[in-house]
N, C-alpha and C positions, 0 to 999 in steps of 0.2 A: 437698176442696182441701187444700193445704198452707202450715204456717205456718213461717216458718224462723225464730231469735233470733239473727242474727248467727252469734256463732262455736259458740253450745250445740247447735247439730244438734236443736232440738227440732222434732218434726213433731207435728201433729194427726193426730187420726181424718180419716177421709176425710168423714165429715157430724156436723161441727161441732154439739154440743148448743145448744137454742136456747128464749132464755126461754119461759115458760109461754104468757106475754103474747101470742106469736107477730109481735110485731114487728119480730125480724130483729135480726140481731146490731148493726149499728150504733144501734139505740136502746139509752136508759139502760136497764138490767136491773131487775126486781122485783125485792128480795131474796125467798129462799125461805120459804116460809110466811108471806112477810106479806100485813096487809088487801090485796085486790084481785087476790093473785098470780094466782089462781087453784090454788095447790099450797097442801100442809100441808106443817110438818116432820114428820120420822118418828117413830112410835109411841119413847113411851120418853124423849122429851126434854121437860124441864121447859117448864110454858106451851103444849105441842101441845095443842089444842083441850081445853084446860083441864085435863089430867090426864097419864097415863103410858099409859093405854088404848085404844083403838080413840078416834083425832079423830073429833070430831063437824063438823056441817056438812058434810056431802062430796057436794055437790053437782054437777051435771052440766061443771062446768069444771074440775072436781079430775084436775088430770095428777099421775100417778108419780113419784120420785124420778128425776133422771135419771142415765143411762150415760153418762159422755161418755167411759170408756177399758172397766177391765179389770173394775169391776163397781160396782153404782149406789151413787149416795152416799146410802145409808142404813144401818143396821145390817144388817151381814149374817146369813144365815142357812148352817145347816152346809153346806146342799149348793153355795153358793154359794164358799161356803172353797174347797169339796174341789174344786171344777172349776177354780177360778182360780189354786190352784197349779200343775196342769200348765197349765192355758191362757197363763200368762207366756211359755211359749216358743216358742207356736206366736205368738204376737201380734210380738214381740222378738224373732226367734231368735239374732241374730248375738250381742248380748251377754250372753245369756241361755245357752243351750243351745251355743252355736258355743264362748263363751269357756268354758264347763263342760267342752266334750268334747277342747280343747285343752290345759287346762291337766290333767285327769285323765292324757289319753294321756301326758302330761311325763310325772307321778308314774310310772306305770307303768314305764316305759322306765327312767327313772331308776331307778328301783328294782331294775329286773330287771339293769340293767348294774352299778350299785354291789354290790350283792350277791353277783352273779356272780364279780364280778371278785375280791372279797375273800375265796369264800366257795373259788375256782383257789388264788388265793395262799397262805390260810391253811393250806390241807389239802395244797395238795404240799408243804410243811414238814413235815407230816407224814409222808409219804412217803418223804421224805428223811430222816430224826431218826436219829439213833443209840436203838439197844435199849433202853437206859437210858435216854434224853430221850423215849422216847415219848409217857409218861404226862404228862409237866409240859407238851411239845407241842402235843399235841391238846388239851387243857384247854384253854392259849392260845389255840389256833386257833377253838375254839367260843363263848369269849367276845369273840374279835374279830367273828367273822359276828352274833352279837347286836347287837352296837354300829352293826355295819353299817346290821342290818337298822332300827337307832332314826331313821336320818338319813332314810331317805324319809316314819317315822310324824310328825316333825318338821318333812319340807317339807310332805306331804299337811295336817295342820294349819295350818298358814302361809298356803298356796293357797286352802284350803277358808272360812278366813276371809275374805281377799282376796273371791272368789264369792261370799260370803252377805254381806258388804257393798252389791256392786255390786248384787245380786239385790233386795234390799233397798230399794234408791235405785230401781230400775226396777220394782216393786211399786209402791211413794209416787208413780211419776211417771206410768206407766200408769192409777191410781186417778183420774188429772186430764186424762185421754187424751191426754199425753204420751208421746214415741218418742223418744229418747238414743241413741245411738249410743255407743260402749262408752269412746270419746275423752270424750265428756261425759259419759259416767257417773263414770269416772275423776277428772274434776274436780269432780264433786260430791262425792265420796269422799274429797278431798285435805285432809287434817289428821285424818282419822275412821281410815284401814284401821289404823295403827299400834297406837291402842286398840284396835281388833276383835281383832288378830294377840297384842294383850299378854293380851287379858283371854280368848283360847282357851289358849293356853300357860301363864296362874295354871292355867285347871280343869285341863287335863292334869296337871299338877303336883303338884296338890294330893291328884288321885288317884292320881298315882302312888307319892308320897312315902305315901300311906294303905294301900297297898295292900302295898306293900315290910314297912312297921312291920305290919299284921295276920299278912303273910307271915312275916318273921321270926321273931314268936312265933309263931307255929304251929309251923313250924320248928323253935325252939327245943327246946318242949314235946315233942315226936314224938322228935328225937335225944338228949333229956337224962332227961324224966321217966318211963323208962319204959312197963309197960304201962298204968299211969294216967295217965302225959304224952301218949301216946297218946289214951286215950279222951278227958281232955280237950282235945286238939288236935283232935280229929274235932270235938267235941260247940263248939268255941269258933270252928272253921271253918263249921258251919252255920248258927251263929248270925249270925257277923260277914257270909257271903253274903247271909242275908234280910237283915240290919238294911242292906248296901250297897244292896242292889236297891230298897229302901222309899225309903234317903237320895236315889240317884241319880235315883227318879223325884220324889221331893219337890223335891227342889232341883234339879233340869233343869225342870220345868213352875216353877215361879217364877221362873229365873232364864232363863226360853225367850225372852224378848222384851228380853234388855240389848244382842243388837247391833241390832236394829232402834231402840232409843233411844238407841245409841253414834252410829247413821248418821244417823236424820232429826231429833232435839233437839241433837244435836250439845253431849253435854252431858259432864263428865267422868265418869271409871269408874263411883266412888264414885257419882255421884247416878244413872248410868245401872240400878245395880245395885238401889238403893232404887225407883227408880221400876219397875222390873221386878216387885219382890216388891209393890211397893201396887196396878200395875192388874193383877194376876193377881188378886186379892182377890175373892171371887165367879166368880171364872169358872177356877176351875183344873182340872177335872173338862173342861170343853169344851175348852179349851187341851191339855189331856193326852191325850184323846181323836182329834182330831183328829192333832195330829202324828202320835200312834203308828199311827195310820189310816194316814195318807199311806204313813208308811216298809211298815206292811205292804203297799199295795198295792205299791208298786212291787217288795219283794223277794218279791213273789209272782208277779209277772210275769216280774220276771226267772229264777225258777225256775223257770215253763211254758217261758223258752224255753231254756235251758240243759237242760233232760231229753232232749230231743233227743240234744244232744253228749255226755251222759253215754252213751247207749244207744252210740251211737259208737261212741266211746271202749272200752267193753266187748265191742261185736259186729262194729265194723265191720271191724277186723281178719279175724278168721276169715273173714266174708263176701268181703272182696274178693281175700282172699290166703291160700287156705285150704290150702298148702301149708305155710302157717305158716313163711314166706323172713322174716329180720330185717330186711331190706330195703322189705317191705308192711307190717310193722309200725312201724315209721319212719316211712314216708309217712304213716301213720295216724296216727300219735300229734304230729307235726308238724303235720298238717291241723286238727286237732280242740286243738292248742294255741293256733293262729291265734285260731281260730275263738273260742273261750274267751276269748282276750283280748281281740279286737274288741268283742264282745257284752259284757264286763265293762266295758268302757271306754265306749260307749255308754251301757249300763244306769247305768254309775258319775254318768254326765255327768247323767241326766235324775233320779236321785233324788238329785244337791248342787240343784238346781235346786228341783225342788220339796219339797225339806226345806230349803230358806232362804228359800225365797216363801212355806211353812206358818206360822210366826213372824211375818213383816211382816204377813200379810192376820189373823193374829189381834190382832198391832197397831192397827190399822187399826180391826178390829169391835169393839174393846173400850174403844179411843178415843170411838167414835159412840156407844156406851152410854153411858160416864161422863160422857164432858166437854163432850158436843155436835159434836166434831169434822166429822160430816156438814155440817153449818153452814158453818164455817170452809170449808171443801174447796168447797161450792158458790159459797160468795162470792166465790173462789179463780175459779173457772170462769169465772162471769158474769162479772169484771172482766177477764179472759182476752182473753174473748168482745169484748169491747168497746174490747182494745188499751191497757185501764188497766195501766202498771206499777206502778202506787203500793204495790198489796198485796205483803205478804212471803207468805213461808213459811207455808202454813196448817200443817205441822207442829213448829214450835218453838213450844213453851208458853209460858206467858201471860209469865215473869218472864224468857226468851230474847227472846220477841218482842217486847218494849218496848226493848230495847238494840238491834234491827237498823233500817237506814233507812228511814226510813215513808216517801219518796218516791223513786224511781227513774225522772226525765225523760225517760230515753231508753231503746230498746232497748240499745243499745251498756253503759251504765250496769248497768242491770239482769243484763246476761250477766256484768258483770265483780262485783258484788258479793252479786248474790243466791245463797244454797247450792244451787239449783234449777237454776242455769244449765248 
């Protein structure tokens, strides 16, 4: 069945979770793990049958953690991660995968027309230049198609943010077998994308401004110092790559989970950044692991299907027009350029998706470790269950959550002031 909020578009699972108790959503709920439920909390939380070990007592009325969306409220486990980052868009597609494959095709287009265009403009001036203005020219000309080429890496970041926001918010919301519609995922998002969009643009930045100053010295040394500015430009260039690649994976796996605490704590930069680097604490190795999984699997899929258009691209010519006319090679290279960017654009859509759902769902698992969160999320449920709007946000921590309204009388109410609406 389905449940509507008013103007949030939120819909339920089609079979509603239902307490352990089994008597029907309109009675009061057990809470989970307590005397009588007949369930436990999950292994791991302080006071589960008296330790962090296998509960005891688990006797013949002991039901499972339950599912009510995209995976159960308990501590996840890795294969549970790896399936529920692609499964967010086959559950969600439209705001999920639909808004992914729209907004990459933009970047693309855009991309290929601004560059295009600047890349005609800049070089028939060259074309045209007097003998003498050659050289100063074309310089020109090559540092404007650079420049060109920064404005789609700078909207690509901007969108990509935007996407791993809403991705984010439909992770959180799915986890409570919530369905958003991309209008009310939007407004869940509404005061959050701006920090998500500031704090991708600091890293870019920051890396780039490091990369410029390594660069230049290197630079320097190689045009000034000779042939031992030289060898120490090689010897200072492989250094500075391993010491980048060490930095970029240390501080990307600690700092993997600030826009999921930007979106669901709704907390500023500064604290989102901190709290990023304290619940990585223990788990960076799993955290690290995993993303780098994800991104491999999908660019290795996308390579099985892209060798195809390679093979192509290389044979198919001679094969279909083996007179070798410029005209079959045209059609070919046309076809297989198609081809190439549909399948990039595609591919593009389904790994923003599940490289911004990888980060939430280790949100998520490492919440249920530390803090009890599974808890929170199923109280969350049950009072759902039961038409209670009283409860807030089971994702804003303890010292947010005391500042938001602990009662909300009506649906109409609740759509208008809860972050969940």
């Amino acid at each position: 069945m389905c449940d509507r909020a008013t103007e949030g578009h939120i819909v339920t699972d089609n079979t509603p979770w239902q307490s352990p108790s089994g008597t029907g959503a309109a009675s009061t709920p057990t809470p989970y793990g307590a005397a009588g439920s007949g369930s436990i909390p999950p292994s791991g939380v302080p006071g589960a049958g008296g330790g962090t070990g296998t509960p005891s007592g688990i006797g013949a009325g002991w039901t499972p953690p339950p599912k009510p969306g995209l995976v159960p409220l308990r501590p996840l486990a890795f294969a549970t991660i790896l399936a529920a980052a692609f499964q967010v868009m086959r559950r969600n597609p439209g705001p999920t995968f639909g808004f992914a494959l729209l907004i990459t095709g933009v970047i693309v287009l855009l991309s290929g027309v601004i560059i295009g265009l600047v890349t005609v403009f800049a070089f028939s001036r060259t074309f045209n230049a007097a003998a003498e203005d050659i050289d100063t020219i074309t310089a020109g000309s090559v540092a404007l198609v650079i420049l060109a080429a920064i404005v789609p890496v700078v909207l690509s970041i901007v969108v990509s943010s935007i996407l791993q926001g809403i991705v984010s918010l439909e992770v959180a919301r799915a986890t409570l077998g919530e369905k958003l519609k991309l209008s009310g995922l939007w407004r869940s998002a509404r005061g959050r994308i701006g920090a998500l969009i500031g704090w991708s643009l600091l890293v870019t930045t920051v890396v780039l401004i490091a990369f410029v100053i390594v660069a230049g010295l290197i630079g320097a040394l190689v045009a000034l110092g000779g042939p031992a500015g030289i060898a120490i430009g090689v010897i200072l260039g492989l250094l500075a790559g391993l010491g980048a690649t060490a930095g970029f994976i240390w501080l990307g796996t600690k700092l993997a989970l600030v826009p999921s605490v930007l979106m669901l704590e709704r907390t500023r930069l500064v604290d989102a950044v901190r709290r990023s680097w304290s619940l990585t604490n223990g788990f960076f190795w799993k955290t690290f692991g995993i993303i780098v999984l994800v991104s491999v699997i999908v660019q290795t899929v996308a390579s099985i299907i892209s060798f195809p258009l390679n093979l192509i691209a290389g044979f198919g010519s001679a094969l279909i027009d083996p007179s070798g006319s410029s005209e079959g090679f045209l059609v070919i290279s046309i076809i297989v350029l198609v081809l190439s960017v549909v399948i990039s654009v595609v591919f593009g859509a389904i790994a923003l998706v599940a490289q911004s759902a990888t980060p939430a769902l280790l949100y998520i698992d490492i919440r249920m470790r530390k803090e009890g969160l599974d808890l929170e999320l199923l109280r969350f449920v049950e009072a759902r269950q039961t038409g209670d709007t009283s409860v807030i946000d089971p994702y804003l921590v303890t010292s947010t959550r005391a500042a938001q309204p602990q009662s909300l009388s009506t649906p109409a109410a609740a759509n208008q002031q809860a972050p969940w609406s």
